[in-house]
C-alpha positions in Angstrom: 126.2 101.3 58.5 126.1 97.5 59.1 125.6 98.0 62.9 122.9 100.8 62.3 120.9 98.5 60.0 120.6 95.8 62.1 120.8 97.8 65.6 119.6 101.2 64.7 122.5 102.9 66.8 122.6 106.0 64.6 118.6 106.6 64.9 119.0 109.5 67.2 121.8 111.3 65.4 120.1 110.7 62.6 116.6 112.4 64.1 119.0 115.2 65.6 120.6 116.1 62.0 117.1 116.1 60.9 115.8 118.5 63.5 119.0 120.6 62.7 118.4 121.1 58.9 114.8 121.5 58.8 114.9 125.3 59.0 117.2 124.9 55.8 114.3 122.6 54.1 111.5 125.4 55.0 113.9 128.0 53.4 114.6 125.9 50.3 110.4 124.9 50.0 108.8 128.5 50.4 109.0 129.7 47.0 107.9 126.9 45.8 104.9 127.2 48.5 104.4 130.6 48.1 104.0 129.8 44.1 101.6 127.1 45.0 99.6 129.1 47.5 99.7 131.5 44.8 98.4 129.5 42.0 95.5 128.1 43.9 94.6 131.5 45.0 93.8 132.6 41.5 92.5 130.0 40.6 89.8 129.9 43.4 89.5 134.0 42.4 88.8 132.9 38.8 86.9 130.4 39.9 84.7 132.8 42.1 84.1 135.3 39.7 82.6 133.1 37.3 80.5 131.8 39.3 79.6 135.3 40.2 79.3 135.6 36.3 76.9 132.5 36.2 75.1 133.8 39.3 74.1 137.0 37.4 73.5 135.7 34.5 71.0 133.3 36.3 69.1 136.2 37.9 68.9 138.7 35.0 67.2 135.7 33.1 64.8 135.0 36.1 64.4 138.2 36.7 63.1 138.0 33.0 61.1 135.2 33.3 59.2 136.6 36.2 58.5 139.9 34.0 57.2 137.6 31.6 54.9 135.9 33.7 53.6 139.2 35.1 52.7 140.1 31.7 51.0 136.8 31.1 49.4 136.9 35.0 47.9 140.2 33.8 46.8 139.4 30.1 45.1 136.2 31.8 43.4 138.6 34.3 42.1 140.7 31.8 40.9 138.3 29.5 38.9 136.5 32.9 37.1 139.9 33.3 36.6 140.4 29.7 35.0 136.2 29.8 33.2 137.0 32.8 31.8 140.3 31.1 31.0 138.5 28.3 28.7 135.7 30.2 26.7 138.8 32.0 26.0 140.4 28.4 22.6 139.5 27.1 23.7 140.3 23.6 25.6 138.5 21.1 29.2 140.1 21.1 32.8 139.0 19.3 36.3 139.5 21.4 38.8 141.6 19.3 42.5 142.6 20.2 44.1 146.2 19.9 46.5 146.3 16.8 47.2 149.7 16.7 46.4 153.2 18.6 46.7 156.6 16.8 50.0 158.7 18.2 48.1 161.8 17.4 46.8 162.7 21.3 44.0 165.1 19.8 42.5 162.0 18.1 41.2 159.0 20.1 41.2 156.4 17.2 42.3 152.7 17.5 42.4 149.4 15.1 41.2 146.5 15.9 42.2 142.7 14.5 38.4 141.9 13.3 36.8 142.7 10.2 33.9 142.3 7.6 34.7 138.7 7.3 33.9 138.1 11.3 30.7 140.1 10.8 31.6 143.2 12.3 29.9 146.6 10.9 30.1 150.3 10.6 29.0 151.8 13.8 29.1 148.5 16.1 29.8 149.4 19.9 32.7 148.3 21.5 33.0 147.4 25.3 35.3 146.1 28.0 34.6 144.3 31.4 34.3 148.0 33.0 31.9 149.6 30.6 31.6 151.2 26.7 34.7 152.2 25.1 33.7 153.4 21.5 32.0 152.3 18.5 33.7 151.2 14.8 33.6 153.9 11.8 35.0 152.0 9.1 35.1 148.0 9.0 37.5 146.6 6.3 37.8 142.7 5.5 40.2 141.7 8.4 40.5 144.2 10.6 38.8 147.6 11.1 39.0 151.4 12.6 37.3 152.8 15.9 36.6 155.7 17.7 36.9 155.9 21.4 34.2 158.0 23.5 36.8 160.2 24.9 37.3 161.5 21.5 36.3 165.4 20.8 34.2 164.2 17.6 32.2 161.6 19.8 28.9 161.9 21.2 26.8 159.0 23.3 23.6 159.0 24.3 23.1 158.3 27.9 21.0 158.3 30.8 21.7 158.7 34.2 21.2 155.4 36.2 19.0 156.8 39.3 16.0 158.2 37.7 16.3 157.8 33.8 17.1 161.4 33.4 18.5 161.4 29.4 21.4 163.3 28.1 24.6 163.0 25.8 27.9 162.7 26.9 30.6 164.0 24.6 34.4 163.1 24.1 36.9 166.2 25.7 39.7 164.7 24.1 40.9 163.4 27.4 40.7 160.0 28.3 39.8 160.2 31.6 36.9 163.4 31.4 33.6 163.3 29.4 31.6 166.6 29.2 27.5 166.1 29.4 26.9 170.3 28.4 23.3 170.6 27.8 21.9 169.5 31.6 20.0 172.8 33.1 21.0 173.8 36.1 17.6 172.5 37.8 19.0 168.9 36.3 18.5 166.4 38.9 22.2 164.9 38.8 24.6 164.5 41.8 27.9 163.3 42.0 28.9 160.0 42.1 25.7 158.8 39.8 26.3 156.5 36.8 26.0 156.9 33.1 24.2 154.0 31.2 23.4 153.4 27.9 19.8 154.8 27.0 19.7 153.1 23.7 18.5 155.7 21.7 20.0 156.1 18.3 20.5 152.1 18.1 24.3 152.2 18.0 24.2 151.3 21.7 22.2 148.5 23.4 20.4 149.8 26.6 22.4 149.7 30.0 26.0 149.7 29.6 28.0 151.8 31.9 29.3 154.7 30.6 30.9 156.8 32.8 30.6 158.1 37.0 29.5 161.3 37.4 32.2 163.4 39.5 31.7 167.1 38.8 29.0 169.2 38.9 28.7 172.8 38.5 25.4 174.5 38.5 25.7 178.4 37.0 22.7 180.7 38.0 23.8 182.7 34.5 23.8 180.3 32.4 21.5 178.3 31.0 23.1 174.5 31.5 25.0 173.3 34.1 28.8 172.5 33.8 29.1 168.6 34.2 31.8 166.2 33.4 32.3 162.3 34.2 35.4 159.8 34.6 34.3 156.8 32.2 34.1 153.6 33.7 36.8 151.8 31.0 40.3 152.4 31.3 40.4 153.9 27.6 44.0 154.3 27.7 44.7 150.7 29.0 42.5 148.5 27.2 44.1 145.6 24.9 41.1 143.7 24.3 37.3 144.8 23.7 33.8 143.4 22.7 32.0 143.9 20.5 28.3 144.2 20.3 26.1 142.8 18.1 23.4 145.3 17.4 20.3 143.5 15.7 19.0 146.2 13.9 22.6 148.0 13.0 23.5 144.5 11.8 20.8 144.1 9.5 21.4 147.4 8.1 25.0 147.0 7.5 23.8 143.7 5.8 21.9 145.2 3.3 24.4 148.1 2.5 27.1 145.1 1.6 
């Protein structure tokens, strides 16, 4: 031991023994290895699927976020038109929000978040960016009812754009069709023509867009024509409408209060 600590005679039996029992080491350390390889295995596995956890949480709530600011994107869209709409009407309107719609499908009735106390009055006309949606039939204090065109107990006087021809358009009970039944067959209408507003009967200003012409059916045995148009509002869509500010109506509606 003396002479190998000072000489380092033994250094290549000792490298020799070492080579001889290493097999004997690899045996003894591979459970041991195999426990470690083990244990880091699950942990990484652990490890991965909550990160895959976090991931998907992280999406579903982005995915949510970007629903949410589609809804907003839209709702800022609508209210553009509805501002822009707004600054092309000569008269004085008020903006008002949908609160409720009637479930009944047969009955084309809505409330709306404005009442007496923002000056708004039985029989005021309601439109949207695209054209007239309806008119209100009963205005309480904060908020009141309406009555869309599309509904069966709703007639609107109108005139047909082109050459001033007048006639009344009256609610099917489907939101996308308005019949105009008492046109003769000799009526000068085509397809494609727009309704306006004629005015008459004071409930509606003059020259809003109604509806677009896009059937007509002339019968030789019949006295009027068969006509129906697609109105130019999205009755079943709108969330916000204006309302118009009838000078006469207004007065009126003054007095009665």
């Amino acid at each position: 031991m003396t002479l190998d600590q000072r000489d380092q005679h033994l250094g290549a039996v000792r490298a020799k023994l070492s080579a001889a029992t290493y097999p004997l080491k690899v045996i003894v350390d591979t459970p041991f290895a195999f426990w470690r390889w083990l244990d880091e295995s699950r942990t990484s596995h652990n490890q991965l699927v909550l990160e895959n956890s976090r991931l998907k949480a992280e999406r579903l709530l982005t995915r949510a976020k970007l629903q949410k600011y589609a809804t907003l994107e839209a709702d800022n869209s609508r209210l553009r038109a509805m501002l822009e709409a707004k600054s092309m009407v000569s008269d004085q309107v008020r903006i008002a929000g949908i609160m409720s719609v009637d479930a009944n499908p047969y009955s084309h009735t809505l409330v709306i978040d404005k009442g007496t106390r923002d000056g708004i009055y039985d029989g005021q006309a309601m439109v949207d960016s695209s054209g007239v949606v309806g008119q209100v039939t009963l205005a309480d204090a904060y908020s009141a009812q309406a009555i869309l065109i599309s509904d069966p107990d709703h007639a609107l006087p109108v005139e047909i754009n082109r050459n001033g021809l007048r006639t009344i358009a009256v609610g099917t009970g489907v939101v996308d069709r308005l019949d105009l039944p008492f046109l003769p067959n000799n009526a000068d209408i085509r397809e494609g023509d727009l309704l306006v507003t004629s005015g008459l009967g004071g409930a509606f200003p003059a020259g809003y867009p109604v509806a677009v012409v896009d059937s007509v059916t002339h019968l030789p045995a019949e006295p009027f024509a068969k006509v129906s148009a697609r109105p130019t509002a999205a009755l079943n869509q709108v969330r916000e409408v204006m309302l118009v500010f009838s000078a006469s109506q207004k007065e009126d509606a003054e007095d009665e209060h």
